[in-house]
N, C-alpha and C positions, 0 to 999 in steps of 0.2 A: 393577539395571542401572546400568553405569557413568554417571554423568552426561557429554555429551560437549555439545560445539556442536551438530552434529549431530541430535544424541541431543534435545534440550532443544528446537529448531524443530522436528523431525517433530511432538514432541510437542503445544507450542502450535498447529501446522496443522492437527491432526487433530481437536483438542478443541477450546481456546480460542478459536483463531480463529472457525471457525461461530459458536460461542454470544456471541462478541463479536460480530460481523457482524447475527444476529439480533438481539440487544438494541437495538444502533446501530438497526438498520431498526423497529423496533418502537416505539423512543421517538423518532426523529428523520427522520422523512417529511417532515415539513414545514421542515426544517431547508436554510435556504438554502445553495446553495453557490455560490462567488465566482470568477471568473480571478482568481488568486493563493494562493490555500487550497491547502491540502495533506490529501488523503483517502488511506485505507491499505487497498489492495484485497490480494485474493488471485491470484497466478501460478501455474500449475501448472507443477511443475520435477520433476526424479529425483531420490529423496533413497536413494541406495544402490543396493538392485534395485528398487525402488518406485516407484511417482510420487506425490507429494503435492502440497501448496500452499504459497509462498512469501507472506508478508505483507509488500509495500512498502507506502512513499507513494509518493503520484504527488503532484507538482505541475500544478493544474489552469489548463491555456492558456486554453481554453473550454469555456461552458458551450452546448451545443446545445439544438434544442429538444428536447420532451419529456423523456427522462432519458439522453440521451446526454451524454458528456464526455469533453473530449480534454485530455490530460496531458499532463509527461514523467516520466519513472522516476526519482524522486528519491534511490534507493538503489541499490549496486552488489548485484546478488543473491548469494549464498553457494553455490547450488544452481543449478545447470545448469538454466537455463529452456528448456520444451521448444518455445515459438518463440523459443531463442536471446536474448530481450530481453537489455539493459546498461543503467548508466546511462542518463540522456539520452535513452532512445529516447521515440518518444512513442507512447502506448498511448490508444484509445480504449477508451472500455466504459460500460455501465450503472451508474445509480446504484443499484440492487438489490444493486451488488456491494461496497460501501461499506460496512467496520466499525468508522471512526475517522473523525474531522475536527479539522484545525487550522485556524480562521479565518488569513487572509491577516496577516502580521506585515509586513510590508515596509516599515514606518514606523516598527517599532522599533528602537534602535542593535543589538540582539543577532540580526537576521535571518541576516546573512551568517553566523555564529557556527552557528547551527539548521542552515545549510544544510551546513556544514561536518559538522556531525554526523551528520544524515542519510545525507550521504555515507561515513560509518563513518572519519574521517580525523582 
């Protein structure tokens, strides 16, 4: 199969993502998370005639109780999200849905830099 963009996310959403998602969950339950961290959930979007999963970060605004958390979309998605999400928006969700975490940087000189890339710019 041609390798495409495309091609290469369907892939990592179908496989890697879950078994990223499960390890994250398995080894780090107890693993704090902060207003200011950045965790990498799963979107479900169209990828061609299909629907599959989009892996952003989200930037975490707050942390609710139990395992609630409200974000914003720290990445422009590729794939048509099927509640329309963008940047910016702010998404709440579950910590069950959590398969990566960056502690909060926002005190080091390269933060603005991370977010810049995040943003794919």
């Amino acid at each position: 199969m041609k390798k495409t963009e495309e091609n290469n996310i369907e892939w990592v959403s179908k496989g890697c993502g879950e078994n990223r998602q499960k390890e994250w969950q398995k080894n780090n339950k107890d693993t704090s998370i902060q207003k200011g961290d950045h965790v990498k959930i799963p979107f479900n979007c169209f990828m061609s005639e299909a629907e599959g999963k989009e892996w952003m970060w989200v930037h975490i605004e707050e942390v609710g109780i139990g395992n609630l958390l409200r974000g914003t979309l720290d990445n422009e998605p590729i794939h048509k999200l099927i509640n329309n999400l963008k940047y910016g928006d702010i998404v709440y969700f579950s910590r069950d849905k959590i398969a990566d975490h960056l502690p909060s940087r926002i005190n080091e000189p390269d933060f603005e830099w991370i977010s810049e890339v995040n943003r794919g710019r």
